[in-house]
C-alpha positions, 0 to 999 in steps of 0.5 A: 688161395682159391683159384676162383677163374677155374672153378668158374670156367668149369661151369660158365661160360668163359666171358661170365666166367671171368667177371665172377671170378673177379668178383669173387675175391672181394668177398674174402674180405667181408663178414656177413653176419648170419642171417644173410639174404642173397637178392637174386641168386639165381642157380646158387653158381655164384654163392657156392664159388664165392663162400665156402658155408652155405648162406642162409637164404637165397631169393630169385623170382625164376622157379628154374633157377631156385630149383638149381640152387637148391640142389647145390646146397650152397643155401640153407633154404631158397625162396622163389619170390619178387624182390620187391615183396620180400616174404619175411619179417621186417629186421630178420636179417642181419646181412645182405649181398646181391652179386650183379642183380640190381642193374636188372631190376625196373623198379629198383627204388621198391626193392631196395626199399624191401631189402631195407625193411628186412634188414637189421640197423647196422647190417651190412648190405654188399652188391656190385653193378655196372656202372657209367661208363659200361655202354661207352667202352664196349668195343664195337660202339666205340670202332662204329664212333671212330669212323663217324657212324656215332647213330649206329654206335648208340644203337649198337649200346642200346642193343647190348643194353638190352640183351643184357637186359641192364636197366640201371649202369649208374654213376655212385652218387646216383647209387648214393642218393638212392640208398641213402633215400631207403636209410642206408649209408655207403661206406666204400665203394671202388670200380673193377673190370677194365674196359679191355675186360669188358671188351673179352666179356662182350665178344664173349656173348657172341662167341658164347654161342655154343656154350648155351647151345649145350645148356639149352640141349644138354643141360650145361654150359660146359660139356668137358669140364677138364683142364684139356679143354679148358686151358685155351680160355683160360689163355684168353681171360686170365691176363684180366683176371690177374690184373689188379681186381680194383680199376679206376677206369672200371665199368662195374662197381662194388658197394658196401653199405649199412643199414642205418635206421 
């Protein structure tokens, strides 16, 4: 099997490193039938840890990270443009998949109104957001409760929430009635990420500092990609990434969708 936290922790900082190592694995499990369209594929990172063929075609709004992904090679073409005008014809693909996307996007009921147009009846659409309980379980919101300063607590949540720049953390019937509304249909779904998880993810951005240091001068988040360097990090996360990928009391959830109409 892949050691997906590996390959993550050679190019990732090692608090993102961790959560796409998780979501990795539930992709094993799922045919995307060609031609697929990935929302939001940023610098190609993920696709390329996740599948060994290149997808079809990746979509991303940022120039700097299209141009990423396309010299990874882990698409058949990419495409700088919104999601929420999609530039293909209606019903040209026949999957879709969005890895930790949707929660940014504002105007989310357009998108996925757009990503319906394009998709086939019966195409399979994946995607996996945070959910309800992501804000009330980071660490710090949860000590500054304890002591009775819930005001600090909340604005401490609205402060990750914003550089985290999360604009939907849903519960799955909100994701439902909001999909159903575009004609598709849930098939499954389940919650993954422990709060403890969640808790390494958040200091992580703190911690994490020196990583976009590297990428800001240099060009890459990590500057030794070798086990040497690497193992201290991976000693701090891979209990997270051992754990059981699925969590009942999980801050992120996977979907699985099709279109129906």
């Amino acid at each position: 099997m892949k050691d997906y936290l590996e390959l993550s922790l050679r190019e990732l900082p090692y608090f993102r490193a961790l959560l796409r190592a998780v979501e990795a694995r539930f992709y094993e499990d799922f045919e995307l039938p060609s031609p697929t369209i990935d929302i939001g594929c940023g610098d190609g990172h993920f696709a390329g840890l996740a599948f060994d063929s290149p997808i079809d075609i990746g979509i991303d709004p940022l120039w700097g990270s299209i141009q990423e992904a396309g010299e990874r090679e882990t698409y058949h073409s990419v495409v700088c443009a919104n999601s929420a005008t999609l530039p293909f014809p209606s019903r040209y693909f026949n999957s879709g998949m969005s890895n930790s996307v949707l929660e940014h996007i504002p105007n989310i009921d357009q998108v996925i109104k757009e990503i319906a147009r394009v998709l086939q009846p019966g195409a399979p659409f994946v995607f996996c957001v945070p959910n309800h309980r992501f804000l009330d379980n980071l660490s710090i919101g949860q000590f500054l409760d304890r002591i009775r300063l819930k005001r600090l607590g909340d604005s401490y949540r609205d402060f990750f929430n914003r550089i985290s720049k999360i604009s939907h953390s849903d519960k799955p019937e909100v994701w439902e009635a909001r999909l159903r509304k575009y004609g598709f249909v849930v098939e499954q779904w389940w919650h993954y990420f422990s709060p403890e998880a969640l808790h390494t993810l958040e200091w992580g951005h703190y911690f994490g500092i020196p990583s976009w240091v590297s990428k800001t001068l240099f060009g890459g988040w990590i500057l030794a990609p070798a086990a040497w360097n690497l193992s201290i990090t991976r000693k701090i996360v891979e209990r997270h990434y051992d754990q059981s990928p699925r969590s009942e009391e999980g801050v992120y959830s996977f979907y699985v969708t099709r279109r129906i109409e």
